[in-house]
C-alpha positions as CSV (number, residue, x, y, z in Angstrom):
1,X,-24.7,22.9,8.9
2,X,-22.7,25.2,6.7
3,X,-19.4,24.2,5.3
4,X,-16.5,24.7,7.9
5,X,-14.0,27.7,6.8
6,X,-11.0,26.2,5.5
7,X,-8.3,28.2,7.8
8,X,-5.3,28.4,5.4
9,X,-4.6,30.5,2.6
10,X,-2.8,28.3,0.5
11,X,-4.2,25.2,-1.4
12,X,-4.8,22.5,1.5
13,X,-4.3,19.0,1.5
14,X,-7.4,17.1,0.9
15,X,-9.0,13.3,1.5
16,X,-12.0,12.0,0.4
17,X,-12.7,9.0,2.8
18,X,-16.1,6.7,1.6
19,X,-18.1,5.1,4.3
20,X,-17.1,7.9,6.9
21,X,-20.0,7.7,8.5
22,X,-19.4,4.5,11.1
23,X,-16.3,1.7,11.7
24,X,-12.8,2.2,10.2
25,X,-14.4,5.1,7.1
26,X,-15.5,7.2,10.3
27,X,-12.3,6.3,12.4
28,X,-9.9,7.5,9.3
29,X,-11.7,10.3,8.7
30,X,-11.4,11.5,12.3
31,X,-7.2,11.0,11.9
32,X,-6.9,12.3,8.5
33,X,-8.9,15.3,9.4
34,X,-6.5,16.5,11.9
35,X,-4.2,17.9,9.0
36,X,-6.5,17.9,5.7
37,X,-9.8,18.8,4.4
38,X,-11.5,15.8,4.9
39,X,-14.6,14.9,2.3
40,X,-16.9,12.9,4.4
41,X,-18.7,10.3,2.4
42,X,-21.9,8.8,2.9
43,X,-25.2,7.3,1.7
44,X,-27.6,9.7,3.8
45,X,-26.9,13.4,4.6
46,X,-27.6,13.5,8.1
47,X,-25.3,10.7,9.1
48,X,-22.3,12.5,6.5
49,X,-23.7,15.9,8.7
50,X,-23.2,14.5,12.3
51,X,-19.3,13.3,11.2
52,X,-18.6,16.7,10.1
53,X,-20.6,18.0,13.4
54,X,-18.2,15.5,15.2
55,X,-14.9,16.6,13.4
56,X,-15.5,20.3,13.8
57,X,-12.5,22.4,14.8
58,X,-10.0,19.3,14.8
59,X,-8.2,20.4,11.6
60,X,-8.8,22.8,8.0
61,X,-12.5,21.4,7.5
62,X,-15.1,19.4,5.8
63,X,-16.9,18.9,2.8
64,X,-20.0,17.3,2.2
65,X,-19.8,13.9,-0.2
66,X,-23.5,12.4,-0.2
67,X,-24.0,9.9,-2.5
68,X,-25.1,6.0,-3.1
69,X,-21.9,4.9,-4.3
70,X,-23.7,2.4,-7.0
71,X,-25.4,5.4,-8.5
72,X,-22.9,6.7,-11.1
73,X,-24.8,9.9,-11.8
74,X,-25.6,11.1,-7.7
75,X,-21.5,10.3,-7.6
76,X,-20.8,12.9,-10.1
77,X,-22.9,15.1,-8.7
78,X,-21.4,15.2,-5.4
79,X,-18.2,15.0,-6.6
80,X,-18.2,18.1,-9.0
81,X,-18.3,21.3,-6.4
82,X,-15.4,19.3,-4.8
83,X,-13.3,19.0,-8.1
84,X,-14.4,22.7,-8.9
85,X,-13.3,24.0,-5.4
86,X,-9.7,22.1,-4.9
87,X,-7.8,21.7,-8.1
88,X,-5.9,18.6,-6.7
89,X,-6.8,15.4,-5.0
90,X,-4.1,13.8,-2.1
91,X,-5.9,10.6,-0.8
92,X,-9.4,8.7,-1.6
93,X,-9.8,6.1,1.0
94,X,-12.0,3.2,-0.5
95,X,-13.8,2.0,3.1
96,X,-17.4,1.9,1.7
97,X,-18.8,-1.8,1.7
98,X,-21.0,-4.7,2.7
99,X,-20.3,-8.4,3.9
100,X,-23.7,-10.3,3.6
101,X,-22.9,-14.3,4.9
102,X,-23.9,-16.8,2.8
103,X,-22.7,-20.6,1.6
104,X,-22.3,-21.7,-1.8
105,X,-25.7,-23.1,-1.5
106,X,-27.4,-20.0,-0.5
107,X,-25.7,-17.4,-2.0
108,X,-28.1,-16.0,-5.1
109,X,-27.1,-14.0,-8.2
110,X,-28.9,-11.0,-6.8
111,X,-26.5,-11.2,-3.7
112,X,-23.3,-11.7,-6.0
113,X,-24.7,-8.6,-8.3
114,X,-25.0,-6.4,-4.8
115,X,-21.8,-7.0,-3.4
116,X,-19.6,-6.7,-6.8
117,X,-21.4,-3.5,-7.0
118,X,-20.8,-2.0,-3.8
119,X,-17.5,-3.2,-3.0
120,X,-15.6,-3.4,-6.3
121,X,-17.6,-1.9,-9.6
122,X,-18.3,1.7,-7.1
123,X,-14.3,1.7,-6.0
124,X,-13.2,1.2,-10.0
125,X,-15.7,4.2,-11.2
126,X,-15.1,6.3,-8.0
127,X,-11.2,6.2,-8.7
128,X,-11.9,7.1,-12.8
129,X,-13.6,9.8,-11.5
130,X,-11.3,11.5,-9.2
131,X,-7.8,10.8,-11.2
132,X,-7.3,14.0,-12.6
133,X,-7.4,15.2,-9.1
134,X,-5.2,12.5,-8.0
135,X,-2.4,12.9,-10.8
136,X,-2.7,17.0,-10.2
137,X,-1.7,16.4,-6.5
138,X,0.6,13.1,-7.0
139,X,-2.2,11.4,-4.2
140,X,-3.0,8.1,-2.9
141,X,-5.2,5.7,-3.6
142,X,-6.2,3.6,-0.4
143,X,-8.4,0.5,-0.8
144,X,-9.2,-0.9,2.7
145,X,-9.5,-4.4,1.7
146,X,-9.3,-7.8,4.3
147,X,-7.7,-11.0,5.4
148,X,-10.3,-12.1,3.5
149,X,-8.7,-10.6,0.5
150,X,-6.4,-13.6,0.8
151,X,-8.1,-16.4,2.0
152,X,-12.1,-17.7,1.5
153,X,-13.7,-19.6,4.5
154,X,-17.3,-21.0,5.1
155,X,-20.2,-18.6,4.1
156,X,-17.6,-15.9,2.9
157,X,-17.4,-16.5,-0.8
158,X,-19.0,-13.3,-1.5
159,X,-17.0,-11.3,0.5
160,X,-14.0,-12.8,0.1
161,X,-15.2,-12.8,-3.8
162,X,-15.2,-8.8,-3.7
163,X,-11.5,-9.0,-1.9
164,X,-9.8,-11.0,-4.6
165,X,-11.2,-8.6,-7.2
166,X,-10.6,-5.4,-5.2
167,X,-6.5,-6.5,-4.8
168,X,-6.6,-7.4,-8.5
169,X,-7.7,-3.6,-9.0
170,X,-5.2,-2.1,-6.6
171,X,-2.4,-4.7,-8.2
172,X,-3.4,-3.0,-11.8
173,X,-3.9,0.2,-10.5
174,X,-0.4,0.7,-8.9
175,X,1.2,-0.6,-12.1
176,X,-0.6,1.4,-14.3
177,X,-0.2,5.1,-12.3
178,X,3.6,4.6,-11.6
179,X,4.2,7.2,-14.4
180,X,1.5,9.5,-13.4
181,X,2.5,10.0,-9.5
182,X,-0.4,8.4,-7.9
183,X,0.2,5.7,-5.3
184,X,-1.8,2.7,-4.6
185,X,-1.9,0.6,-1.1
186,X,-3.8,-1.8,0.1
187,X,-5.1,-2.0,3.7
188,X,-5.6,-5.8,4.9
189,X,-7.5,-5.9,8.3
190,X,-7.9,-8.7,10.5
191,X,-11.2,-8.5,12.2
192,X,-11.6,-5.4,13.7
193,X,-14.6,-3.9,16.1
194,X,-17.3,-2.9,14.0
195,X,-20.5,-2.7,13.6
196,X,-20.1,-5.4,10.8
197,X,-18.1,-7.7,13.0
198,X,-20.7,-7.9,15.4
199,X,-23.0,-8.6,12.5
200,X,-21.2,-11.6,11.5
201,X,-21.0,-13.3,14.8
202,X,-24.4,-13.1,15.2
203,X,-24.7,-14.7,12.4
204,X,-22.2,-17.4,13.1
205,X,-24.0,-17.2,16.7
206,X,-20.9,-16.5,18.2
207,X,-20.1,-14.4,21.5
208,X,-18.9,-11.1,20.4
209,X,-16.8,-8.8,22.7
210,X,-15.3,-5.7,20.8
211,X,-12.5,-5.7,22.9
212,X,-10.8,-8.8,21.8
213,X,-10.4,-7.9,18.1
214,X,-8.4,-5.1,16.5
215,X,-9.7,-1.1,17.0
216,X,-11.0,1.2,14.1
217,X,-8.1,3.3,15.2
218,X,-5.5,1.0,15.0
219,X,-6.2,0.5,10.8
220,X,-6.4,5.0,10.7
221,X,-3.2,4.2,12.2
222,X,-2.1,2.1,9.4
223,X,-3.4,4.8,6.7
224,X,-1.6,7.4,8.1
225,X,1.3,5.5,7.6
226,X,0.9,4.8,3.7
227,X,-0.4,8.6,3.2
228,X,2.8,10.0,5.1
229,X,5.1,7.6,3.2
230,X,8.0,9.9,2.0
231,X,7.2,10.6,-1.7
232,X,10.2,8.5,-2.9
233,X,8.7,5.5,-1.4
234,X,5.4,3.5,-1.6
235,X,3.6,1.9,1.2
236,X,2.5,-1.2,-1.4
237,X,0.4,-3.8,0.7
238,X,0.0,-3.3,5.0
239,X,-1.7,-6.3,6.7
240,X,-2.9,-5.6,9.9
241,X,-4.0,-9.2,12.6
242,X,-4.9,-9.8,15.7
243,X,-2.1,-9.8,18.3
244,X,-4.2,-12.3,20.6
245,X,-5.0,-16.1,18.9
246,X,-8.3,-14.7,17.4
């Protein structure tokens, strides 16, 4: 597929959205793309390809964004015809990540290593990369975090782990970029219907029924609201639960 022509003359607003591909990334990236070149990220090319198949003719266009997130050199890569083509960044959604189960007892430092890679180390050295960008356009930074970014229960210490660290970074982040323009938010879903929620009932070998729990769409909903914020104010911290006694 050939990159989609970007329909306006004047510089357009852009959002590079990580883990596009399925769950809340590819539910975002649908809502965002409505009014913004979307930069659809993913781990494999076809998956990032069918999104931008998907998302055709909905708003200005798509770019491309392959790249293993852990990988700091296939990150650059990807990123640099996006940097060279659009001078400014306006949102990077953080929605990449993994939530392998495990108890105290069980959990191994290979597993911590993975998960601190994937779900905080990639987000800190994405956002260095893409801050030049960010302060050009005065942009957003959007970590999708969790309830779990709060609270630790049975068999989600590393997950929950990742959480705590990822608010610490937004905490920083927003503090440090106040001068600079850029905005930080953080995104605090309650279980939502994904593809990793039915993962973890399976392990808890629990009944899962998607539609008891919250919809991808709803948590788009709640991006749209921090990226829309009037520039005078900030959309800090959104957490986003059940409405049912789930």
């Amino acid at each position: 597929m050939t990159d989609q022509q970007i329909t306006s003359s004047a510089s357009p607003r852009t959002a590079l959205v990580t883990g596009a591909t399925r769950g809340i990334g590819r539910a975002v990236a649908e809502d965002l793309a409505r009014d913004r070149v979307v930069f659809v990220g993913g781990r494999r090319s076809a998956d990032v390809e069918r999104v931008r198949s998907e998302l055709e003719g909905l708003g200005p266009g798509t770019r491309p964004f392959v790249a293993e997130l852990t990988d700091d050199a296939a990150v650059k890569t990807a990123w640099a015809p996006l940097a060279n083509e659009f001078p400014g960044l306006n949102v990077v959604v953080h929605s990449a990540g993994i939530a392998p189960m495990a108890r105290v007892e069980e959990a191994t430092r290979e597993q911590w290593r993975e998960i601190f890679e994937v779900n905080v180390f990639s987000v800190a050295q994405l956002t260095r990369l893409v801050l030049p960008q960010l302060r050009v356009a005065g942009g957003d930074v959007v970590a999708i975090n969790s309830g779990s970014g709060f609270t630790a229960g049975p068999a989600s210490l590393l997950y929950s782990g990742t959480k705590f660290a990822l608010r610490a970074f937004t905490n920083a982040l927003r503090e440090e970029e106040r001068e600079n323009g850029v905005r930080v938010s953080s995104v605090h879903p309650g279980r939502v219907a994904t593809d990793m929620q039915e993962e973890l009932h399976a392990y808890l070998d629990k009944e899962y029924r998607a539609e008891e729990w919250i919809q991808p769409t709803q948590i788009a909903a709640a991006v749209r609201l921090v990226v829309d914020a009037e520039p005078t104010a900030q959309v800090e911290v959104i957490t986003v639960r059940p409405s049912g006694t789930h």
